[in-house]
C-alpha positions in Angstrom: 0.0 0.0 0.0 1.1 3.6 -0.7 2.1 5.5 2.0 2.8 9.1 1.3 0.3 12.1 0.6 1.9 14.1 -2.6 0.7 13.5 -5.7 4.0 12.2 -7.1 4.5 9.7 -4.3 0.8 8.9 -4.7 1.4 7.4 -8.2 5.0 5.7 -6.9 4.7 2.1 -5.2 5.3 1.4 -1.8 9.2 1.9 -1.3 10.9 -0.6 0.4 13.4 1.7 2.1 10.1 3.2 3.8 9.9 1.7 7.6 6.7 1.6 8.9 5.3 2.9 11.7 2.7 0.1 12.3 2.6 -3.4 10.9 0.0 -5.9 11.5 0.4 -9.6 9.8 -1.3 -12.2 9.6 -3.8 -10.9 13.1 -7.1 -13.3 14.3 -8.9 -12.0 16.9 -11.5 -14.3 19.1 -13.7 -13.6 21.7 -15.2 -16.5 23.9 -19.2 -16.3 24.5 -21.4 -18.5 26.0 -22.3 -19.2 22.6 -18.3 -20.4 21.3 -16.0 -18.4 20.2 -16.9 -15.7 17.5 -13.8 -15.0 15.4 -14.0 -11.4 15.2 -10.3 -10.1 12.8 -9.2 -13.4 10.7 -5.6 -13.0 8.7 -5.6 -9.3 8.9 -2.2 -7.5 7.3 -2.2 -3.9 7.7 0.8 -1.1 7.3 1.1 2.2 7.9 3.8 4.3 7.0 5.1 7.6 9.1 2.8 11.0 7.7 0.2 8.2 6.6 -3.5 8.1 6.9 -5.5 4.5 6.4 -9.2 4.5 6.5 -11.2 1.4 7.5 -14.6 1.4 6.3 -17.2 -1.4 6.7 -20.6 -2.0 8.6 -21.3 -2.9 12.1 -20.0 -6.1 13.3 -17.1 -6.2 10.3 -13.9 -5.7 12.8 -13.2 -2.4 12.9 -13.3 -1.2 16.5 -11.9 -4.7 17.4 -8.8 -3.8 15.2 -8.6 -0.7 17.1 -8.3 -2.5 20.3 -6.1 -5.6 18.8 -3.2 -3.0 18.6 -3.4 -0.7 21.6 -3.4 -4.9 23.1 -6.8 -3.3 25.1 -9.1 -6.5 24.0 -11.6 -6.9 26.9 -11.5 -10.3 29.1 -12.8 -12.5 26.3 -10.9 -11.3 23.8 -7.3 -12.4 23.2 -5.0 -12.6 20.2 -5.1 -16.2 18.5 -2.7 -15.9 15.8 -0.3 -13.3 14.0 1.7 -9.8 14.9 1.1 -6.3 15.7 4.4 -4.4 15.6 5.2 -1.0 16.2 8.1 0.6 15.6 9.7 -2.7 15.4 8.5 -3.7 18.6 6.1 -6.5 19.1 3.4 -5.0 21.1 2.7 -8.7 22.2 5.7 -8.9 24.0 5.4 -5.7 25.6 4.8 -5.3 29.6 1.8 -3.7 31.2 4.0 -1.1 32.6 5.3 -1.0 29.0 1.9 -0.5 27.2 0.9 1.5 29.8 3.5 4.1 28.8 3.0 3.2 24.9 -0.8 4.4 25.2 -1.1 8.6 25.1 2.7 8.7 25.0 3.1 7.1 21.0 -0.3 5.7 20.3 -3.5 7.8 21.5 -7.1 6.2 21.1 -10.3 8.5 19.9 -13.1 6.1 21.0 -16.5 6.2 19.0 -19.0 8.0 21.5 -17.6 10.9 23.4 -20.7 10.3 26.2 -19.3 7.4 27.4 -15.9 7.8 27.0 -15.4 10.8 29.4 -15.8 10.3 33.0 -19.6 12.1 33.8 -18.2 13.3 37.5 -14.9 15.1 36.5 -14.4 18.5 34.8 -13.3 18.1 31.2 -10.0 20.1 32.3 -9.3 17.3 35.1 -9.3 14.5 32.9 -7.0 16.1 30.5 -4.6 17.3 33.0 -4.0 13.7 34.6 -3.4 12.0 30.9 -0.3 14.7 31.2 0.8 13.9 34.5 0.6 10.1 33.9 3.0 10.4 31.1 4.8 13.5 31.9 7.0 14.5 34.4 5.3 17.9 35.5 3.7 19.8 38.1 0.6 20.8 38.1 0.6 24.3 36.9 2.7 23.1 33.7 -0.3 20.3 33.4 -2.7 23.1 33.1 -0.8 25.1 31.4 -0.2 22.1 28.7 -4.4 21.6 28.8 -5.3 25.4 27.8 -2.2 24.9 25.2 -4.0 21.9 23.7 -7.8 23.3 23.8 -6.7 26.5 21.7 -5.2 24.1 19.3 -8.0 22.0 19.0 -10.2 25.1 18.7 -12.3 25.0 21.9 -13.2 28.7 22.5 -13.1 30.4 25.9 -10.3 27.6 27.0 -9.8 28.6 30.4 -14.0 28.6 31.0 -14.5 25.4 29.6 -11.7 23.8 32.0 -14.0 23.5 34.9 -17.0 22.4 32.6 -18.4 19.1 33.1 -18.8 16.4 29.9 -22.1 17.1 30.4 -21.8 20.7 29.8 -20.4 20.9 26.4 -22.2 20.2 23.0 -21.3 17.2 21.1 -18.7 18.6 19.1 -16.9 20.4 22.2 -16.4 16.8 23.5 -14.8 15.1 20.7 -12.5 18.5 21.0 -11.6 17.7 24.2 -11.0 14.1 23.7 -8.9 15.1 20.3 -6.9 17.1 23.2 -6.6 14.2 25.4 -5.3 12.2 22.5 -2.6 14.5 21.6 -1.6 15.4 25.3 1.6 13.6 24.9 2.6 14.0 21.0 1.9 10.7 19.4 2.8 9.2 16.8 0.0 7.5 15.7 -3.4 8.3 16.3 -6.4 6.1 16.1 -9.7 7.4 15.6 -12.8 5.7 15.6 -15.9 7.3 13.9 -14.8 10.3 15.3 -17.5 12.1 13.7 -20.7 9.9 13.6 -23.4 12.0 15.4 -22.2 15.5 14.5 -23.4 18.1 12.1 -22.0 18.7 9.2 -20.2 21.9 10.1 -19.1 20.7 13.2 -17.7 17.6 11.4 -15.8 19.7 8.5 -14.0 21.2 11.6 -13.1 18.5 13.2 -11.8 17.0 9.8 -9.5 19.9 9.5 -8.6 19.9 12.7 -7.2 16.7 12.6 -5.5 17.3 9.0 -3.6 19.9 10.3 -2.5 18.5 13.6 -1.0 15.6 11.1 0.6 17.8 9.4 1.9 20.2 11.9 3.1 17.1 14.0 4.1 14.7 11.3 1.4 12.0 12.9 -0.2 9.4 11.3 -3.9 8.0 11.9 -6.3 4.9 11.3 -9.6 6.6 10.9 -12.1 4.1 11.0 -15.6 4.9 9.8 -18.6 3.8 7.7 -18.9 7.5 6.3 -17.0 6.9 3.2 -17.3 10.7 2.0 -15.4 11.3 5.4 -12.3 8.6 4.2 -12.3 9.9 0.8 -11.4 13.2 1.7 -9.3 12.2 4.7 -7.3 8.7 3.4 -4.0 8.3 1.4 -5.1 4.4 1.4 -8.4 2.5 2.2 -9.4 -0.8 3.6 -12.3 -2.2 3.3 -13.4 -4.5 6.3 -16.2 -7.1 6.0 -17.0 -9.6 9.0 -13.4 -10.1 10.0 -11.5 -10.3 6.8 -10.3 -7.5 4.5 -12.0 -7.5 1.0 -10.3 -4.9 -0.7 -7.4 -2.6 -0.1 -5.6 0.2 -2.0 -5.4 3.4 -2.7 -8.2 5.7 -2.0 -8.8 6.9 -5.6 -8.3 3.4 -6.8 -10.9 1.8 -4.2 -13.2 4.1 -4.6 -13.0 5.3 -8.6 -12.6 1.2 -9.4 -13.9 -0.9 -6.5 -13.3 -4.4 -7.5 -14.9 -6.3 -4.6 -19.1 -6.5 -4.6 -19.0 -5.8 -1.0 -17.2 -2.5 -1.7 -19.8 -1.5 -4.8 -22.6 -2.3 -2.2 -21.4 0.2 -0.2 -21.0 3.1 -2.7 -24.2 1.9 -4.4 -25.8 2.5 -1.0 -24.9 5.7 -0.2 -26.9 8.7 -1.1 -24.7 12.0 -2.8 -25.8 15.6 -2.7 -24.6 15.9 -6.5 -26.3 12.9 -8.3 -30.2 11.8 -8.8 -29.7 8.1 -8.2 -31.8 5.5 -6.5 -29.9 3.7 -3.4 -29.1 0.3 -3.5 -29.5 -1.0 -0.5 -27.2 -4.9 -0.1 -29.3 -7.7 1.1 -29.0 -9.2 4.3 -26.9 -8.3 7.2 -23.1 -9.5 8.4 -22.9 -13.1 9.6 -22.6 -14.5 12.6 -19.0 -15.2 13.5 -19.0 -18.2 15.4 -19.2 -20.3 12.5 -17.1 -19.4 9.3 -18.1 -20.6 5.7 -15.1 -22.7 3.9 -15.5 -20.5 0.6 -16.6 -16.5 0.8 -17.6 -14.9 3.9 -19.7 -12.3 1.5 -21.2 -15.4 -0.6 -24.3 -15.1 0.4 -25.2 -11.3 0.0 -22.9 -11.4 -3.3 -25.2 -11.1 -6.5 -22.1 -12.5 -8.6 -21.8 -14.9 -6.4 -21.2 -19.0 -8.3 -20.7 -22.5 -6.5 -17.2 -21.8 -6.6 -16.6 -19.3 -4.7 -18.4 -21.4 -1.6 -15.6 -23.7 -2.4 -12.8 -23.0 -1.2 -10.9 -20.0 1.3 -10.7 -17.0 -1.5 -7.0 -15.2 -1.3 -6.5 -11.6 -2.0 -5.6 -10.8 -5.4 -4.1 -7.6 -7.6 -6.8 -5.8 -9.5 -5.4 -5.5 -13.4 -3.7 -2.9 -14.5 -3.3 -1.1 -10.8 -0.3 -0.8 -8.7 -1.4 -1.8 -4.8 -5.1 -2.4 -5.3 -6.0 -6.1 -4.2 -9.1 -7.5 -4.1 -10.7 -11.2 -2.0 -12.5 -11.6 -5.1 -12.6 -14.9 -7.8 -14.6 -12.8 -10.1 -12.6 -9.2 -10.3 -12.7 -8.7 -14.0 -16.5 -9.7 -13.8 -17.2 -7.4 -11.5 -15.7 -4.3 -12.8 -17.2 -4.7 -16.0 -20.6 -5.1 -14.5 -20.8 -2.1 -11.8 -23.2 -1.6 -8.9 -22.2 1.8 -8.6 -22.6 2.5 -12.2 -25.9 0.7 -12.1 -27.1 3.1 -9.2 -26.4 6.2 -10.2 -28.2 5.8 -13.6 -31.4 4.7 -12.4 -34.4 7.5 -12.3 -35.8 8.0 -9.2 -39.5 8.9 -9.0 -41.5 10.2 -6.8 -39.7 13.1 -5.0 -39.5 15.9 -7.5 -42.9 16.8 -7.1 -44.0 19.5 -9.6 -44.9 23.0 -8.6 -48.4 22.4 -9.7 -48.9 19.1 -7.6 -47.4 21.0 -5.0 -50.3 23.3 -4.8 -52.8 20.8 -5.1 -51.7 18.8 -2.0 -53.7 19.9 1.4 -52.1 21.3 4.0 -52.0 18.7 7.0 -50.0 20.0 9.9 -49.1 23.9 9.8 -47.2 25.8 12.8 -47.9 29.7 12.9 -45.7 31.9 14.9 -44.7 28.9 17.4 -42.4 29.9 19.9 -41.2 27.6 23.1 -39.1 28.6 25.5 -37.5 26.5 28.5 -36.7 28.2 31.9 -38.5 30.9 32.0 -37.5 33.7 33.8 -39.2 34.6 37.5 -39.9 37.9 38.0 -36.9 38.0 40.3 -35.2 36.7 37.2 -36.8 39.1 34.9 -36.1 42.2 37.5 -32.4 41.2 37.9 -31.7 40.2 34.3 -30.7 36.8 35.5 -31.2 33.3 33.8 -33.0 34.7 30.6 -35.1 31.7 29.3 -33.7 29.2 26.5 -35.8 30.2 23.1 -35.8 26.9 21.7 -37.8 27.9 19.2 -39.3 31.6 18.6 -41.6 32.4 16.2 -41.7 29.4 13.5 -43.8 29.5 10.6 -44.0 26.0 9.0 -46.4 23.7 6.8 -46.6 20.6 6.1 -48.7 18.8 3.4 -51.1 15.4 2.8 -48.3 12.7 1.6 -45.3 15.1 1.5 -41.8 14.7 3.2 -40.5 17.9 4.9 -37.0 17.8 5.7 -35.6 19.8 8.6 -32.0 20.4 9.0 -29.3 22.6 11.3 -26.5 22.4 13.8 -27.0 20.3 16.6 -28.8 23.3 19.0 -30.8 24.8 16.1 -34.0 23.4 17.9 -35.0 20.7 15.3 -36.4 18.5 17.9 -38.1 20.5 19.8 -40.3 21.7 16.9 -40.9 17.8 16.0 -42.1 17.5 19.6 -44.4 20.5 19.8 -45.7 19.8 16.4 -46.7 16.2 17.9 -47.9 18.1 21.0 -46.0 16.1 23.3 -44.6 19.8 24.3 -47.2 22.6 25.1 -46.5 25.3 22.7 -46.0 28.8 24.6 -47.7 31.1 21.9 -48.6 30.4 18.6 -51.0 28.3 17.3 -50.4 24.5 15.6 -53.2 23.0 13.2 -53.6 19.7 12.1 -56.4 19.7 9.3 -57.3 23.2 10.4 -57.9 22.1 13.9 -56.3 24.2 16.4 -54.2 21.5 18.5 -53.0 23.9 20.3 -55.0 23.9 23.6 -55.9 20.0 23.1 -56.5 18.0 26.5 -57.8 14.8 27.4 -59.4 12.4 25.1 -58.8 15.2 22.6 -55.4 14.7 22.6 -55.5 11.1 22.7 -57.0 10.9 19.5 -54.8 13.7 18.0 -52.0 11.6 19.4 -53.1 8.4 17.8 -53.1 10.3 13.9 -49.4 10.0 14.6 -46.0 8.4 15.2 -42.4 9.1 16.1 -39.2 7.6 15.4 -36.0 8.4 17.3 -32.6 8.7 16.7 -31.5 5.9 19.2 -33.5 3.0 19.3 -31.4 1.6 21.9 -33.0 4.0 24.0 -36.3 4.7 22.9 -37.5 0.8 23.2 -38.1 -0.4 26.5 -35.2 -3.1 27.2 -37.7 -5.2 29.3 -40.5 -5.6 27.1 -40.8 -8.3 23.9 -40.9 -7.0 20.7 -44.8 -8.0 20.6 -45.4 -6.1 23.7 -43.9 -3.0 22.3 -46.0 -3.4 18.9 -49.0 -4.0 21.0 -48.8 -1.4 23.3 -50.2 1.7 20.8 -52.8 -0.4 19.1 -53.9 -1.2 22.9 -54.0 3.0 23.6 -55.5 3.8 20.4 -57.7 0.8 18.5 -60.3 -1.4 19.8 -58.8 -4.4 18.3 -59.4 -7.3 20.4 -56.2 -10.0 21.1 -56.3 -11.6 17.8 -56.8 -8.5 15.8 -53.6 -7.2 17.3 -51.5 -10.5 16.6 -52.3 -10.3 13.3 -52.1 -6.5 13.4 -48.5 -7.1 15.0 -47.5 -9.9 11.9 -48.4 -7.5 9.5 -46.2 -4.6 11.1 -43.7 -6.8 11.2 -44.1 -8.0 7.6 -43.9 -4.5 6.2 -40.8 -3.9 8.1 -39.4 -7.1 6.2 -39.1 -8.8 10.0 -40.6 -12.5 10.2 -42.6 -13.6 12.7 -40.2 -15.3 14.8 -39.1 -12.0 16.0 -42.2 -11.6 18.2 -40.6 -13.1 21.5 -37.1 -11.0 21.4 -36.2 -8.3 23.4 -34.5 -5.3 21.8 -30.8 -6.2 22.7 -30.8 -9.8 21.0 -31.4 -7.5 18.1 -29.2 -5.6 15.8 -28.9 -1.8 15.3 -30.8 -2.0 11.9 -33.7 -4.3 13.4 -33.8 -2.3 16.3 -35.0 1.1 14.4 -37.3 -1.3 11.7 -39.1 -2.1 15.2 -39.3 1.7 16.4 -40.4 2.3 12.8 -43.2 -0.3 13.2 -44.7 0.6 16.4 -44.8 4.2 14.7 -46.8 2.9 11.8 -49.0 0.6 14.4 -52.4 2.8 14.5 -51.9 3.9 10.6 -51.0 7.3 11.7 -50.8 10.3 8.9 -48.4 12.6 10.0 -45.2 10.9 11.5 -41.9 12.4 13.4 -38.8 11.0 12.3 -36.0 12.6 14.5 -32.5 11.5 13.3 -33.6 8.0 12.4 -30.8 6.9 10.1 -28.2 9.3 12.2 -26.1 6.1 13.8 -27.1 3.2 11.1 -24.3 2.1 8.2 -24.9 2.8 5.0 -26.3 -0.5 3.6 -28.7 -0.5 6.8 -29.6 3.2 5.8 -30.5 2.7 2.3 -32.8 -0.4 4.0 -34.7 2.1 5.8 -35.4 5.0 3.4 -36.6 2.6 1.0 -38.8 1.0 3.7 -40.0 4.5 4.8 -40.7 5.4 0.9 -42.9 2.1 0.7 -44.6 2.6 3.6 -45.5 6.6 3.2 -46.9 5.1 -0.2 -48.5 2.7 1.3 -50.4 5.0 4.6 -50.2 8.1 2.4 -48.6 9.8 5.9 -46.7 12.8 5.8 -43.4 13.1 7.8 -41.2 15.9 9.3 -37.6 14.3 8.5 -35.2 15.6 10.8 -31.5 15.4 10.1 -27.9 16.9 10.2 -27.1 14.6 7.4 -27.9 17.2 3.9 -27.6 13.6 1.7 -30.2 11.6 3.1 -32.4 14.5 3.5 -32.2 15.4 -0.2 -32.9 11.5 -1.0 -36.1 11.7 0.6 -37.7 15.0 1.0 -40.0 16.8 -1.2 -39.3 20.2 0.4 -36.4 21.2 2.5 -36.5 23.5 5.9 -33.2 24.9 7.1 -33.3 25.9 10.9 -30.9 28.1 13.2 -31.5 29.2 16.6 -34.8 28.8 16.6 -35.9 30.4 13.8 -36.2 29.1 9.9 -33.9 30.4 7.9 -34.9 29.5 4.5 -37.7 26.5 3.0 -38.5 25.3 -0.4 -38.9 22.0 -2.7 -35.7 20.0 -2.2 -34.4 20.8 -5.9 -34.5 24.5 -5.3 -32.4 24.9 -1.8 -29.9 23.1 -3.3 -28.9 25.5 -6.3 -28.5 28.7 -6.1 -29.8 31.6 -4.4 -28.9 30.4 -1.1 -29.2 31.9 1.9 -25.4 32.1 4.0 -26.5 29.6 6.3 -27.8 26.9 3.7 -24.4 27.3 1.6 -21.9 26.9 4.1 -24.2 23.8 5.8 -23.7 22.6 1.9 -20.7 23.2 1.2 -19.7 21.4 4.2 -20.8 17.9 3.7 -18.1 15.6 2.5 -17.6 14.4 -1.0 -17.7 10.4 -2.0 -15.2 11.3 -4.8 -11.8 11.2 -3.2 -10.5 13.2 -6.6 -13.4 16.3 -6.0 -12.4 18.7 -3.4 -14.2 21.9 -2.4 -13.4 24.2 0.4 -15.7 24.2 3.3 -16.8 27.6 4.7 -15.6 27.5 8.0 -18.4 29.3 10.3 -16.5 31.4 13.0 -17.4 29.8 16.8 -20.4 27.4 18.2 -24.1 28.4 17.5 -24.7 31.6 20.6 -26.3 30.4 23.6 -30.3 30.5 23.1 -30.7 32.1 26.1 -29.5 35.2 24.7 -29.3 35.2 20.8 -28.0 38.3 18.9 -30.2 40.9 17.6 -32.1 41.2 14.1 -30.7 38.0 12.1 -29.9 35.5 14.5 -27.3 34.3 12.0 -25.6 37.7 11.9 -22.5 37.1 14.5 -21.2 34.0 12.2 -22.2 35.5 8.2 -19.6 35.4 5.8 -21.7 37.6 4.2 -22.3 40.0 6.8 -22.9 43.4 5.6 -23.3 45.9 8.3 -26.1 47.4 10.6 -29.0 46.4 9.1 -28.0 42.6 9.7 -27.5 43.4 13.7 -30.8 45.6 14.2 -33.8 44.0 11.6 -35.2 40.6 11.5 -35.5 39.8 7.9 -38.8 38.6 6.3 -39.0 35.3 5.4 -39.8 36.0 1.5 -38.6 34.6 -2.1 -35.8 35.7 -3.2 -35.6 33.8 -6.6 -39.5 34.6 -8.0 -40.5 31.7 -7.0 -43.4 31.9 -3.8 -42.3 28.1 -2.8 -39.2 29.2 -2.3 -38.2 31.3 0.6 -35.3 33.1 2.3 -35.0 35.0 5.5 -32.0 37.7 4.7 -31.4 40.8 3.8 -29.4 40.2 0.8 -30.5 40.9 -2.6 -31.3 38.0 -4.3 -28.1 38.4 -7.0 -26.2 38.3 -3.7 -27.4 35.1 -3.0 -26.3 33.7 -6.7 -22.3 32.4 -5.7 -22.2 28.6 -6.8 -20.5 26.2 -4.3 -17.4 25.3 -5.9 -15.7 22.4 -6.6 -12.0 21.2 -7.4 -11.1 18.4 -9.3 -7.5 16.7 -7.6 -7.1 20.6 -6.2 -7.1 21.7 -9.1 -9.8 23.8 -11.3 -13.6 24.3 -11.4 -16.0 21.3 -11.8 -19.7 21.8 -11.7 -21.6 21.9 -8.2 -24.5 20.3 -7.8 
């Protein structure tokens, strides 16, 4: 594998002079259950050079986090190391002491676990946890510690450092976490750093920070990383090389241009086939099935039977990695490689028409309104009077004065930073929060004041998906039970009519029947939310909530469940509000587009139109932002200066004003601007006080850094 980050060198093989910095060979990984082993890593081989950055992309349960933990020699109590190497420097990690690896770990290699929540300790400041990684590897005193941490949280752009010392995980937004454990990673100056999905969960400007962040650190330090994620925009604009990781064995590797402008392994095509793109009409391919089991592995292809090239001969016999023709570095675990890149998923994919989302202006007008907010405003702590008098502890304005409509059958997404209060308006509109002022209709009933039976039956008109389905299904009750339990509150159905009522759900959610008796953690990620969408769907509601639902899913479990909520909106004829920070899966599936900041919504209009030009500030730099799948397309991100202002006391007139590139005086800090069209068309609308040519500056794109290429 190549291992430098110049062009030149990136067309130059591997030289042999090069020493790596890591080398794995030949690694299998087992863990023992109760069940038998599960061979998690089998045969792995994996190099990286000094200044090098390796991606590892594949779906849950493929290896990656456990490959993460093989080398830092941090498997938990059932895991241990059956076979193979991990060297580092030279040094066989398997040899080394624990005193040995204790000084190895922040000191030369520095872990970035996946979820920020759990990986900081709840009951010490952010500051404290930072300072004793230093003193653990460092001999200082104190003062030099702290010293060392506000040092580290300037670098990794956490603003007001010395405030946010004494702050507690809990304090901080997600982003401001995975700062802080960026800072605790580079505490000690490694020289490797291994990140894993150290940007799942956050918005998409947050996320283009982060990505910088990191770049420059490598640079600036001469570090090298393993990023490992399922975003593969992310590791195509991160990743001098790519792996690509299915249930414990590597099916592809090479460089990142060559994986991912030639992929020569199904699995890999699946993948790209799978996931949506801001710039392309396509319709997403979602892979059948779901990773194996790994307590029992097949004698021929571990991919066989999701593999739609697949032939008796490839269940044969153990398949080897082999070189892709013509390219330097590129291997594939494929018996059919010419086969398959003549015959491309990807290619497939993003030639098929989709129907069904660009909805005509005239159809647009013919639809009914079903659910409209009107001046909605909610605001959390209010202010006492004592408050009020002293001009203490302002209130949070979650949301202040929204405007909003949504119509029979139509998908409205809803985008923003994390803080932008997207959920809260799901909730209110779903009256599960009491509105403070303002009024919310649902077929021109005023819902606003509903109590009682009233609400009941509102409530039973609609259904809500969450982001975590981990959390929002109730660990101690059967997936029956939970299926039962709203056709219990809101049908008459007697015990029969709700079993078959519960096959049914299930059936639409492609989930058999022998699913009924499990509980939600003998379930996977992707059956987990196909349950929450189910009970959601249980009292054929019309208007349905989904908050974030494909947030934490891989790609191939994502394209699952947009398809499935395409069939079933077709099938109820229900409308949805489709919360999301993620800009591609919200063009996939929406028929209009609302963008929202601080409360307030900043522009709305059929998906086709938000996404060209005019755009208001906001919408461009949350679009210019989101990653590209083509590692050979580049396009600057515009960088929005600080965190979205504290809601308890938002700047004056624009709320966007303090962070506008486009900023242009007085008139942005003093007036609201009308939400209005800037473009002549009344569907589309824009809150700023720009003139529309203003508005007209294309995103831009680079092709290998070089030159314009279309945008979208």
């Amino acid at each position: 594998m190549s291992s430098t980050k110049t062009d030149d060198d990136a067309d130059s093989s591997t030289s042999v002079a090069t020493k790596p910095l890591l080398e794995i060979e030949s690694l299998s990984v087992s863990y023992s259950t109760k069940d038998g082993d599960v061979q998690a890593l089998r045969d792995i081989d994996l190099r990286i050079d000094p200044g090098q950055t390796v991606g590892v992309a594949g779906e849950s349960g493929s290896g990656k986090s456990t490959l993460a933990l093989a080398i830092l020699q941090y498997l938990g109590e059932n895991g241990q190391i059956v076979n193979g190497s991990v060297r580092f420097k030279d040094h066989d990690l398997q040899d080394s002491s624990p005193k040995e690896l204790k000084q190895l770990r922040g000191n030369h290699i520095a872990h970035v676990p996946q979820d920020p929540k759990t990986a900081l300790n709840p009951s010490l400041t952010v500051g404290e946890q930072v300072r004793e990684t230093i003193e653990v590897h460092r001999n200082v005193t104190k003062k030099e510690a702290t010293d060392r941490v506000l040092e580290l949280f300037q670098q990794v752009e956490i603003a007001d450092s010395e405030h946010v010392l004494g702050k507690y995980p809990h304090e901080l937004s997600g982003g401001q976490q995975q700062r802080v454990l960026l800072a605790m990673a580079l505490s000690c100056d490694p020289e490797l750093l291994i990140l894993d999905e150290p940007t799942t969960g956050l918005d998409v400007t947050t996320q283009a920070k982060i990505l910088d962040l990191i770049k420059d650190l490598e640079e600036s330090r001469d570090s090298s990383t393993l990023l490992i994620t399922h975003d593969i925009s992310v590791l195509a604009q991160t990743s001098d090389d790519l792996v690509i990781l299915y249930a414990g064995e590597i099916m592809e590797r090479g460089r990142v241009t060559d994986v991912l402008k030639d992929p020569a392994h199904p699995y890999t095509q699946g993948l790209l086939a799978a996931l949506p793109r801001i710039g392309e009409e396509q319709d997403l391919s979602a892979m059948p099935g779901r990773v194996p089991d790994l307590d029992r592995i097949p004698t021929g292809c571990i991919f066989a039977d999701r593999c739609e090239f697949d032939e008796e001969a490839c269940r044969e016999a153990p398949i080897e990695e082999e070189d892709v023709p013509g390219e330097t570095d590129h291997r594939s675990r494929c018996r059919r490689i010419e086969t398959v890149l003549s015959d491309r998923l990807t290619e497939r994919s993003a030639t098929a028409t989709r129907s069904g989302r660009q909805v005509s202006s005239a159809a647009e007008t013919e639809r009914e309104t079903l659910v409209e907010a009107s001046e909605v405003q909610k605001y959390f702590g209010s202010a006492s009077f004592f408050d009020r008098w002293f001009e203490s502890n302002p209130p949070v304005k979650a949301v202040d004065g929204v405007d909003l409509s949504i119509k029979e059958g139509e998908t409205l997404g809803l985008v923003g930073e994390s803080g932008s209060g997207k959920s809260t308006l799901g909730e209110l509109l779903l009256r599960l929060l009491a509105v403070d002022d303002g009024t919310i209709t649902y077929r021109d009933h005023d819902i606003t004041s509903l109590d009682g039976n009233d609400i009941a039956d509102f409530r039973s008109n609609t259904g809500v998906v969450f982001q975590n389905p981990h959390a929002s299904l109730n660990p101690q009750k059967t997936v029956v039970e939970i299926l039962e339990r709203p056709l219990k509150q809101f049908t008459d159905m007697d015990a029969e009519g709700r079993r078959q009522r519960v096959a049914e759900l299930l059936g639409q959610v492609n989930l058999d029947t022998s699913y009924v008796g499990r509980y939600p953690h003998e379930l996977s990620g992707g059956e987990k939310q196909r349950v929450a969408i189910a009970r959601a769907f249980a009292s054929n509601p019309s208007f349905v909530v989904l908050d974030e639902p494909v947030s934490a899913l891989d790609v191939s479990i994502q394209a699952n469940i947009l398809d499935l909520l395409s069939e079933l909106q077709a099938e109820y004829g229900s409308s949805y509000l489709f919360i999301s920070h993620d800009l591609s899966v919200v063009k996939h599936i929406s028929d209009r587009i609302a963008v929202m900041y601080l409360g307030h919504v900043m522009e709305v209009g059929p998906t086709g139109a938000v996404f060209e030009p005019p755009y208001h500030p906001y919408t461009r730099a949350l679009l210019s932002s989101v990653p590209l799948a083509d590692p050979e397309e580049k396009r600057e991100p515009i960088h929005l200066s600080g965190d979205v202002p504290n809601a308890r006391d938002p700047p004056s007139g624009c709320p966007f004003h303090t962070r506008c590139p486009q900023y242009i005086g007085d008139v942005c800090e003093e007036e609201y601007p009308t939400l209005e069209s800037k473009s002549g068309d009344e569907t589309h609308r824009i809150a700023c006080h720009h003139d529309p040519s203003s508005l007209m500056t294309p995103i831009e794109r680079t092709t290998d850094g070089t030159g314009d290429a279309s945008d979208e």
